[in-house]
Every structure is written in structure tokens, then in C-alpha cells.
C-alpha positions in Angstrom: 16.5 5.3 3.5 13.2 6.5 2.9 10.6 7.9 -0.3 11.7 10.0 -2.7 11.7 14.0 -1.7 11.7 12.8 2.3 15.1 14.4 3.2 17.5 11.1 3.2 20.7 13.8 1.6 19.9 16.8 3.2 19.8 14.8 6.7 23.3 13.6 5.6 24.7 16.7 4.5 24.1 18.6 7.5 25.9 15.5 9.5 28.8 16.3 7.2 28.9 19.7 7.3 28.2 20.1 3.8 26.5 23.2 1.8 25.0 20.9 -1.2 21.1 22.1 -2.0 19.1 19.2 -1.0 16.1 19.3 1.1 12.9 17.6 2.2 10.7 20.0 0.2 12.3 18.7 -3.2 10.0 15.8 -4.8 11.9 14.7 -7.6 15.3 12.6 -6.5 18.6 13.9 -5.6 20.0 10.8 -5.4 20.6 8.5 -8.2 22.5 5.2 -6.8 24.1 4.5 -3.5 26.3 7.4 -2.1 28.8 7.0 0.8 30.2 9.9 2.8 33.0 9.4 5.1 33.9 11.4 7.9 36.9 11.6 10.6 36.2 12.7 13.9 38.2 12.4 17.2 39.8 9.5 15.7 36.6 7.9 15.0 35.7 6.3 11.0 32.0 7.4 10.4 30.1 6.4 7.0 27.0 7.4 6.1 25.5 5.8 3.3 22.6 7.8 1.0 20.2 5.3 -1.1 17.7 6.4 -4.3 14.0 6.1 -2.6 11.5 3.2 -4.7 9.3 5.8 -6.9 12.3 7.3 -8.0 12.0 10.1 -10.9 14.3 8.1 -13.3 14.6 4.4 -12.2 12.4 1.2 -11.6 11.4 0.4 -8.0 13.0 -3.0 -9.1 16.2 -1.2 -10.2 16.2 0.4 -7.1 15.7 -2.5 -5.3 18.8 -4.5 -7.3 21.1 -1.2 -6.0 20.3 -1.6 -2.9 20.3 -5.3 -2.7 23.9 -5.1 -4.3 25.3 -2.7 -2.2 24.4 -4.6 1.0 25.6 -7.9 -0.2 28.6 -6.9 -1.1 29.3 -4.9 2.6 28.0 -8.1 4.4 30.4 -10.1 1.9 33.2 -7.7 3.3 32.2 -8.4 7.2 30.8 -5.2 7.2 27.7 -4.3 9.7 25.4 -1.3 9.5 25.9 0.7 13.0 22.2 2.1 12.6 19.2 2.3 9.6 17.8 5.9 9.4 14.2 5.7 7.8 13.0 9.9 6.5 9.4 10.8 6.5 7.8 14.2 5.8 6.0 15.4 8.8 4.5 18.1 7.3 3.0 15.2 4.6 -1.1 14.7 5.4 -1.3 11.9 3.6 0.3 8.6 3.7 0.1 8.2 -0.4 0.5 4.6 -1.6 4.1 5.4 -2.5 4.6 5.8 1.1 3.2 2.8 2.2 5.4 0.9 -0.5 8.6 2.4 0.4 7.6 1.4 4.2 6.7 -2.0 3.3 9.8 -2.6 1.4 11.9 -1.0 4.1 10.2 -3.4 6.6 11.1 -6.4 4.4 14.8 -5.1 3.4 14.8 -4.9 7.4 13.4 -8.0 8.9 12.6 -8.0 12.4 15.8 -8.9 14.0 17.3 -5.0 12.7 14.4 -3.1 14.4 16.2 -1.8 17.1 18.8 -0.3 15.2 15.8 1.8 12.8 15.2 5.2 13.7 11.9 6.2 11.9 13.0 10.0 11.3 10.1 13.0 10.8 11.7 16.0 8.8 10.6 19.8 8.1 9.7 20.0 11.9 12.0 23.7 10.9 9.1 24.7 8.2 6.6 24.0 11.5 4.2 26.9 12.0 2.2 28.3 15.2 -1.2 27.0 14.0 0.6 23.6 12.9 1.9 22.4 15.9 -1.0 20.7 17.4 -1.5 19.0 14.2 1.7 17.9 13.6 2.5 16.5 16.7 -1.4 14.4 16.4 -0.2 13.3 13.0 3.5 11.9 14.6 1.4 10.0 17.2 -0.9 8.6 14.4 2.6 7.7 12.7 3.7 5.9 16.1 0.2 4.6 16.7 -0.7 3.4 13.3 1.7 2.6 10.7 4.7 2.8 12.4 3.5 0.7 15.1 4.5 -2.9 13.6 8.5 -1.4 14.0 8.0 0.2 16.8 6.9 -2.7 18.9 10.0 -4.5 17.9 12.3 -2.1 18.8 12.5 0.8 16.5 12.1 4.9 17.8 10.7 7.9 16.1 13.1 10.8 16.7 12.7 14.3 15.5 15.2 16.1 13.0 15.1 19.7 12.7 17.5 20.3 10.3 20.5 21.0 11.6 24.0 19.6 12.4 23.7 19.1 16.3 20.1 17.2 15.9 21.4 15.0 12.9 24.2 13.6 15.4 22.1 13.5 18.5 20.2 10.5 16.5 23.2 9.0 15.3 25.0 9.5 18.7 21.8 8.1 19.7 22.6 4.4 17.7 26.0 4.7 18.3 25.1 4.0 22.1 23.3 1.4 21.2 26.0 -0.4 19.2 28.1 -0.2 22.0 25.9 -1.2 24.8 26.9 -4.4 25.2 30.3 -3.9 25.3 31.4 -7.0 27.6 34.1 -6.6 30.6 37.2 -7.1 28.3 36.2 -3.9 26.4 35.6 -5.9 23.1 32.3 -5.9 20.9 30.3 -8.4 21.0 28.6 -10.4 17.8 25.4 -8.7 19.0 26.6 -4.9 19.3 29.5 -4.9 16.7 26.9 -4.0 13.8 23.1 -5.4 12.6 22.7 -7.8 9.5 19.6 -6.9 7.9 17.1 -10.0 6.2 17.9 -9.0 3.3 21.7 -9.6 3.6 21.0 -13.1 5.3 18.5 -14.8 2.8 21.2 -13.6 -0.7 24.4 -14.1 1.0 23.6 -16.8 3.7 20.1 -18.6 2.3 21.5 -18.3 -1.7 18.7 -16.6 -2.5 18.1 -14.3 -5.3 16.9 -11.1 -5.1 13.1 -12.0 -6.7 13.3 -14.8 -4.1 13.8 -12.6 -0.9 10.5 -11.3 1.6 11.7 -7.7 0.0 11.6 -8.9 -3.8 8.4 -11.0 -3.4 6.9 -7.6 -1.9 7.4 -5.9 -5.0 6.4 -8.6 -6.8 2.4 -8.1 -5.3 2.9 -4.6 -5.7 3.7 -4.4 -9.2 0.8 -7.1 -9.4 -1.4 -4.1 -8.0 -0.6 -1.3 -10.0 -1.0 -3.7 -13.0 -4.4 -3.9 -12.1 -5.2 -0.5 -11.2 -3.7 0.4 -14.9 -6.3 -1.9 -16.0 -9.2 -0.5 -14.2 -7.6 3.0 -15.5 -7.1 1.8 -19.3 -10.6 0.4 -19.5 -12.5 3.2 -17.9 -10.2 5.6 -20.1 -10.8 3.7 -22.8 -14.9 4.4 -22.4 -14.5 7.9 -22.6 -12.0 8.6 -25.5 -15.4 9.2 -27.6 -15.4 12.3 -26.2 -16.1 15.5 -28.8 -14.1 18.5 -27.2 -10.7 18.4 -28.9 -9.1 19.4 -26.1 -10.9 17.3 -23.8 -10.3 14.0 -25.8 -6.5 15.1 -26.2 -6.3 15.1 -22.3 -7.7 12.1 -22.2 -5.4 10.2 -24.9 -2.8 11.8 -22.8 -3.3 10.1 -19.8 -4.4 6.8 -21.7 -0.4 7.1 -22.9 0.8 7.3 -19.8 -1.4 4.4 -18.4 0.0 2.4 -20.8 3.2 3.5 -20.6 3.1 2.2 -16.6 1.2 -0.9 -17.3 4.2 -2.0 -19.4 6.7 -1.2 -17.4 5.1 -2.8 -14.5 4.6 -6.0 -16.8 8.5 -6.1 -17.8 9.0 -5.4 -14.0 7.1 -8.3 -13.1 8.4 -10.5 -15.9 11.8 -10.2 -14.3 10.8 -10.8 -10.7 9.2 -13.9 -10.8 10.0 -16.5 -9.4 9.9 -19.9 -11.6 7.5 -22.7 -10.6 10.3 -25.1 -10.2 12.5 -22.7 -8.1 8.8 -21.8 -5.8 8.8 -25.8 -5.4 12.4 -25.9 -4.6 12.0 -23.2 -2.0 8.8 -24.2 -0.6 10.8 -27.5 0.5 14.2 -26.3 1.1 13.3 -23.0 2.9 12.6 -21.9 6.7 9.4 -20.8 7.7 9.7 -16.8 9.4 7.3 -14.3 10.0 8.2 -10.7 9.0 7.4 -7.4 10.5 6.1 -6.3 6.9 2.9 -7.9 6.0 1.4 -6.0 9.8 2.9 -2.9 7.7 1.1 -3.5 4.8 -2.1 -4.1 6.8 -1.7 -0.8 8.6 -1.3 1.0 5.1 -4.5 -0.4 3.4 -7.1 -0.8 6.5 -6.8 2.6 7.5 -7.2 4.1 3.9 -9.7 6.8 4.0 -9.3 8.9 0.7 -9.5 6.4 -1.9 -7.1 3.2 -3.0 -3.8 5.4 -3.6 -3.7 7.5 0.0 -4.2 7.9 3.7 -5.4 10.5 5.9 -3.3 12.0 8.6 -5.0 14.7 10.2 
């Protein structure tokens, strides 16, 4: 998992073997729904599984939230167990932007605290590193450990390096593989603990009845589409102002991005529309529900307190 562009298929493809042009450096997606790639080896079963980044070129976040939602539910239906969660990130990235933040928050609330240890936060294009860069990117993966990736990290998850190629895409997954199997007890069987991770996601649809507006990820999304509805506002109103404009070409820009405004406003208002929750259900829940803390709302803090460059980014030096 990861945003859009990070290098999810491209890390898969060179665990497979294959010769399919995807990389990091590509910003719109490659990957439109849920994609599994099975692989033999020594005997051994291995799937990887590629999933569409939220702030996808063609989809809703909530769409891509429903795919992913669906696809785990019906694996955890099946008795099936993820063996390790791979989270991508652009090294060579200065900026966490705010669709970075939102694809970490979301990933923290897909997550839940219990599946930490089984997350390996992944930096990419370390190949594209140059001479003068090094220094800089190895201050920016501390920041990264140190900052916003510190929530996960004190629960368990690691930050590993990929450097695009085969043997480093397997040491990671060898890497969670050990864990998987480190509790192996004295009979030589699995136990509950190491035979796979359940993710919070998977327990609150499939074990609490949720629905997916109802879950810590879905109410997430929820207050962010309540934030970019606002911003859209602020952006309509203040476009709005200056519309009056007399160069031609000026005012043309300007009705441009007023379209586009719009444009997301709406879609963020249908989005919403179909991801609340109804006051007698909140009620219902409120009563009937378990009270647990999730790793995501330090995430969220990390993302907006350290904002230096405005409401939409963060600087990474």
C-alpha cells in the first residue's frame, strides 16, 4: 500500500521477476483495483497483493477505500491472514503533501495497532540517489522515523530501504516472513499469533458488523472529505472575488480553476453524502460499541503540527 506514484507495482514486479514499466517516478496510477501475483518457490505459495493508492487519477478515495475494504473482507471471510503490510514512500519526495498525510492516516486506521509489527514503512528511489543527496536523504528518512512515522514505529513497525531490485525486495519480505514464523511452538505448528495478522479493518466489518462508513478508516475519510469541502469553500469564495478581472486571459484562468473547485467540492459532497453515518445508527453504536484507541489520530497530529509550507504540505529537508 501506499500514495499514488510511490512505487507499490514496481516493488512487486521486481519480487516477481517481471519486466512491466512501473516505477516510483510515475505520478499518475498504474494500478486500478486490487492485483494479486502469485509466485512458486522451493515449494513455497507466495502472494503479493497490489492496491490503487487514495488520490488515485481516476477513482474516489471512498471508491478506493470500498476496494480495499472488500477485498480484505472477503480474505478474512476465507481464513486468510496477511503474512506482512508493505507501506511505499518516495524518499527522494521533500514534502509530505496533504495527500501523503491522508494516505498515512488511512493506512494507520485500515491497520489498527495490533498489525504494526507486521508494517514495513518502505522508502523508494534510494537507486535515483545522488552524491550531493545523500546527506539529505538519509536526514529526511530520520525525520520520517522521528516524525511522522513515529506513531507506527513505536508499536512495532520498521523502515527498510528498497533500492530497486529483486534481492532487496525479498530481503524485506524474507524479513516478515521471519517474523511470521517466530513463534513457531515445539510441535512445529503456527501458532494463532504468527500464522498471519488480522488488520482493524477486517475485525470491526466481519467480526463488529460494521459498515465500511462505520469503521476508524471510513470515519477518517469522513473528516477528511469534511476538510477539503471547506478548503473548496475558502477557494470558491476567494475565486469568486476575483473573476472581475479584465485581462481575457487572466479571467479565463481564473473561471478555469473556479470549474475545477467546483468540480471537487461536489464530488467531496456526494462522497460525504454516502459516508455518513445516520444519527440513529451513531446512537446505536455509541451504546453497543467498545471503546479503542488507534494509532491514527497521533498520525494525523504528526501531519498537521509539523506543517511548515502552508495547509496542503510539509517540509522535509
Amino acid at each position: 500500500m501506499g500514495p499514488t506514484g510511490s512505487g507499490k507495482s514496481n516493488f512487486i514486479n521486481k519480487l516477481i521477476g517481471s519486466k512491466e514499466e512501473s516505477g516510483a517516478d510515475k505520478l499518475k496510477s498504474c494500478t486500478q483495483g486490487i492485483r494479486e501475483f502469485g509466485v512458486d518457490i522451493k515449494g513455497k505459495r507466495y502472494l503479493f497483493v497490489d492496491t490503487p493508492g487514495f488520490d488515485d487519477t481516476y477513482r474516489s478515495d471512498r471508491d478506493i477505500l470500498r476496494t480495499i475494504a472488500d477485498w480484505l473482507e472477503k480474505k478474512y471471510r476465507g481464513n486468510v491472514k496477511l503474512t506482512g503490510i508493505i507501506y511505499t514512500h518516495r524518499i527522494s519526495d521533500n514534502r509530505m503533501s496533504g495527500s501523503v498525510c491522508k494516505n498515512l492516516d488511512l493506512f494507520s486506521q485500515l491497520c489498527g495497532d495490533g498489525a504494526a509489527q507486521r508494517v514495513r514503512l518502505v522508502t523508494t528511489m534510494w537507486d535515483n540517489q545522488k552524491p550531493e543527496n545523500k546527506a539529505i536523504w538519509r536526514k529526511r528518512a530520520s525525520q520520517l522515523q522521528g516524525n511522522f512515522w513515529k506513531p507506527l514505529i513505536d508499536l512495532g513497525a520498521r523502515h527498510r530501504q528498497f533500492f530497486n531490485n529483486q534481492e532487496s525486495a525479498w530481503d524485506i519480505v524474507n524479513e516478515l516472513l521471519q517474523v511470521r514464523t517466530s513463534s513457531v511452538d515445539t510441535t512445529g505448528k503456527l501458532g494463532e499469533a504468527s500464522a498471519g495478522q488480522t488488520l482493524l479493518i477486517q475485525e470491526e466489518i466481519v467480526d463488529a458488523q460494521k459498515k465500511l462508513n462505520e469503521t476508524s478508516a471510513g470515519k477518517a475519510l469522513y473528516s477528511q472529505l469534511q476538510r477539503v469541502l471547506v478548503e473548496q469553500k475558502e477557494t470558491l469564495k476567494r475565486l469568486a472575488g476575483a473573476l472581475a478581472e479584465k485581462d481575457p486571459k487572466v479571467a479565463e484562468q481564473l473561471r478555469a480553476e473556479y470549474n475545477t473547485a467546483e468540480a471537487e467540492m461536489q464530488r467531496a459532497m456526494k462522497d460525504m453524502e454516502q459516508m455518513k453515518i445516520p444519527f440513529g445508527r451513531r446512537i446505536a453504536l455509541f451504546f453497543g460499541g467498545k471503546k479503542t484507541h488507534f494509532v491514527s489520530v497521533c498520525v494525523v497530529s504528526c501531519c498537521r503540527h509539523t506543517m511548515t509550507s502552508g495547509p496542503h504540505s510539509a517540509r522535509l529537508n
